[in-house]
FIKOLZA-1660 file (N, C-alpha, C; in steps of 0.1 Angstrom, whole numbers, plus 5000, padded with zeros to 4 digits):
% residues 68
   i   px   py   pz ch aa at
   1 5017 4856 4851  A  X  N
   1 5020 4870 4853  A  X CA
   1 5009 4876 4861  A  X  C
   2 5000 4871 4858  A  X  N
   2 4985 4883 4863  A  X CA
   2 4987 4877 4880  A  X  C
   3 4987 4862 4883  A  X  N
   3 4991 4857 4899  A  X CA
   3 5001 4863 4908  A  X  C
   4 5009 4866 4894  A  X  N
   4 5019 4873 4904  A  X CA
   4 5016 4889 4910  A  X  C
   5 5011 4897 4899  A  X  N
   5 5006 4911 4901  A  X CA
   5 5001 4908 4911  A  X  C
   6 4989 4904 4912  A  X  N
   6 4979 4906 4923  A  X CA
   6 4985 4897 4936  A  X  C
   7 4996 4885 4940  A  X  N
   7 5000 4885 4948  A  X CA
   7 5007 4895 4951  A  X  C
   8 5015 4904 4946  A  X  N
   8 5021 4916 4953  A  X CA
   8 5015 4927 4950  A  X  C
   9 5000 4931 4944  A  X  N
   9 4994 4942 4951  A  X CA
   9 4985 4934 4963  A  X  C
  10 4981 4924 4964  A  X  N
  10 4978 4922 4982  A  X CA
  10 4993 4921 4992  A  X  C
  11 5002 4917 4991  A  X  N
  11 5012 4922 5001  A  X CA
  11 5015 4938 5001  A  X  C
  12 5018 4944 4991  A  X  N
  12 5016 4959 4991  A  X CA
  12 5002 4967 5001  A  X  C
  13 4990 4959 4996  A  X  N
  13 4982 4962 5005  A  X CA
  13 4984 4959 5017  A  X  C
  14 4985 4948 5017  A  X  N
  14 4989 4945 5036  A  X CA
  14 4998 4952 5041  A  X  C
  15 5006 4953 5037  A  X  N
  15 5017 4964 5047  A  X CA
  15 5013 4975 5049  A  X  C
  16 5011 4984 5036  A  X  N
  16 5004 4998 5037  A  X CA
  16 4993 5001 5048  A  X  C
  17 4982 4987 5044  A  X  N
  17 4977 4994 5055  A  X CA
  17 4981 4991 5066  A  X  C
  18 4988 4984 5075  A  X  N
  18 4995 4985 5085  A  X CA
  18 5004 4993 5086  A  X  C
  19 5011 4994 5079  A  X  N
  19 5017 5013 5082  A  X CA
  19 5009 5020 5086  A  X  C
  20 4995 5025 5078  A  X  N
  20 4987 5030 5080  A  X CA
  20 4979 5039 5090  A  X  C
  21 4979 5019 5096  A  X  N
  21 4965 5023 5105  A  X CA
  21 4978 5023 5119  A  X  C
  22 4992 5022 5120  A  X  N
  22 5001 5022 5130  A  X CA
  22 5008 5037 5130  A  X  C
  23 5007 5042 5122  A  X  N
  23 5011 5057 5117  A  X CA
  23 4997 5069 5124  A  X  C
  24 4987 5061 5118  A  X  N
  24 4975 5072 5125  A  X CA
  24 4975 5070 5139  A  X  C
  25 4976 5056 5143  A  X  N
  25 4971 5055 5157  A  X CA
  25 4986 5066 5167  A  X  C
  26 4999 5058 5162  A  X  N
  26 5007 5068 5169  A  X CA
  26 5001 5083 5167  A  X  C
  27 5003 5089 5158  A  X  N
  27 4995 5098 5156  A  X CA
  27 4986 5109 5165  A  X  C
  28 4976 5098 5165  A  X  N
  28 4963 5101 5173  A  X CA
  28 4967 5099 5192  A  X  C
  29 4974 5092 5195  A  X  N
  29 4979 5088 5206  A  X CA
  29 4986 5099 5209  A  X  C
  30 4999 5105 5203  A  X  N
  30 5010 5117 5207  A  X CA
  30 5004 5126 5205  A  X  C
  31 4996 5132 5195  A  X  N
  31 4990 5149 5190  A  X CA
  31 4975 5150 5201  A  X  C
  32 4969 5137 5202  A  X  N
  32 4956 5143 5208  A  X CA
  32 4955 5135 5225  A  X  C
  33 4964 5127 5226  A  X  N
  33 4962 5114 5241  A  X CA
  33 4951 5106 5236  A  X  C
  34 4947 5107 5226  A  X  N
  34 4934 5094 5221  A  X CA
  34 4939 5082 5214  A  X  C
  35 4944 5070 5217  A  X  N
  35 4947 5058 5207  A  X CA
  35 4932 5054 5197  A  X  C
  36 4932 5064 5184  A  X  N
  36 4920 5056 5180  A  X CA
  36 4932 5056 5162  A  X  C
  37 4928 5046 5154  A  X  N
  37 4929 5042 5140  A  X CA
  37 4917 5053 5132  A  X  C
  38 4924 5060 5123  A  X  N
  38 4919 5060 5113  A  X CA
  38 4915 5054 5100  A  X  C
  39 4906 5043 5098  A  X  N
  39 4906 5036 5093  A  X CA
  39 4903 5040 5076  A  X  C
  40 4899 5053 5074  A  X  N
  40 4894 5060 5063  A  X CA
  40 4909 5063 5056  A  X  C
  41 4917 5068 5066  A  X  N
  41 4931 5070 5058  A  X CA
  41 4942 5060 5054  A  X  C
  42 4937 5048 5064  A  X  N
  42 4950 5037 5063  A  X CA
  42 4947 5034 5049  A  X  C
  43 4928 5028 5046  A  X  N
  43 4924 5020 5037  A  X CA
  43 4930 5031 5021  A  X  C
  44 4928 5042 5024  A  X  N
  44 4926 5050 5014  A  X CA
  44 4944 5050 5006  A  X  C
  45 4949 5053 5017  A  X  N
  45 4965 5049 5021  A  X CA
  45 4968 5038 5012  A  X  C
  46 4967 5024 5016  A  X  N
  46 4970 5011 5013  A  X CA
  46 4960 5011 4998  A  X  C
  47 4949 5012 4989  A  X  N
  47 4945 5010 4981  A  X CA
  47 4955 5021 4970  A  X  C
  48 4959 5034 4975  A  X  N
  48 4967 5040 4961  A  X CA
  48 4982 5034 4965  A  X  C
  49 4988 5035 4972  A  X  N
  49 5000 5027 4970  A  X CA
  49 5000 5011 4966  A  X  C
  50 4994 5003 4967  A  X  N
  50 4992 4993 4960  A  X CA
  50 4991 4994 4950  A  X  C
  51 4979 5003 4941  A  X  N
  51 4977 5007 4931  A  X CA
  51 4985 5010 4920  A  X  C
  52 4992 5023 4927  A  X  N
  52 5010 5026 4919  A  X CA
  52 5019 5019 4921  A  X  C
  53 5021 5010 4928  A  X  N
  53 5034 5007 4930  A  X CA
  53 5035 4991 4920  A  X  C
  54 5025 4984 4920  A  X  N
  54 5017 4975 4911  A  X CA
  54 5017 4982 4897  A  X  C
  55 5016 4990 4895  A  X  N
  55 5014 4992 4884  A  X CA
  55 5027 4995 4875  A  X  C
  56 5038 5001 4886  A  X  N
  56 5049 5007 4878  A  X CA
  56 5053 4991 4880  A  X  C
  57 5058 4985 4887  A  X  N
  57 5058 4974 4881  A  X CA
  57 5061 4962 4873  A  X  C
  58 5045 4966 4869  A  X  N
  58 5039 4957 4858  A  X CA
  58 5046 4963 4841  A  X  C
  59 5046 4977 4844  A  X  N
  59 5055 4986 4837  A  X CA
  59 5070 4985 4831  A  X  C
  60 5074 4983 4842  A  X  N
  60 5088 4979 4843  A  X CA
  60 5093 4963 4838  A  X  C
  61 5083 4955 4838  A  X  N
  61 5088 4943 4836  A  X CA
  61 5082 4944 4821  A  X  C
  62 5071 4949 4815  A  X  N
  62 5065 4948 4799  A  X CA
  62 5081 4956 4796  A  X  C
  63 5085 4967 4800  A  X  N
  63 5095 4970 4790  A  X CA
  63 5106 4961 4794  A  X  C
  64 5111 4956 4804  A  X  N
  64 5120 4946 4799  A  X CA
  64 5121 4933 4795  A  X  C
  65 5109 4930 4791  A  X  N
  65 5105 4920 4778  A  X CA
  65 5104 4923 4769  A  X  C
  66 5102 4936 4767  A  X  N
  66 5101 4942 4746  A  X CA
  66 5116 4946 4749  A  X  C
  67 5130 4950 4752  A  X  N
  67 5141 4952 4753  A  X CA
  67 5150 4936 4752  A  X  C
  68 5142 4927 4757  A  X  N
  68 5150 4915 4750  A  X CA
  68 5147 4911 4739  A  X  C
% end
């Protein structure tokens, strides 16, 4: 169980932050003409969605093993 959490809070992370850092750069590209990454928000971005998303989860599967 615990291999599996943490393989899908590192895919959760991976994606996130590629959303992330492809969301700020469009971003930064359309609002200012600058292509730069904000790297402070993708990381910040990708570590609480992983976080929650992993956790509810891990949530969801404890109660549907105390329910069987």
């Amino acid at each position: 169980m615990n291999l599996k959490l943490l393989r899908e809070f590192a895919f959760v992370f991976i994606v996130a932050l590629l959303v992330g850092a492809a969301t700020t750069f469009l971003y930064s590209f359309i609002v200012h003409d600058a292509g730069a990454i904000d790297w402070q928000t993708a990381f910040t971005l990708a570590l609480i969605l992983s976080v929650v998303l992993t956790w509810r989860r891990a949530r969801e599967f404890k109660k549907s093993m105390n329910a069987t």
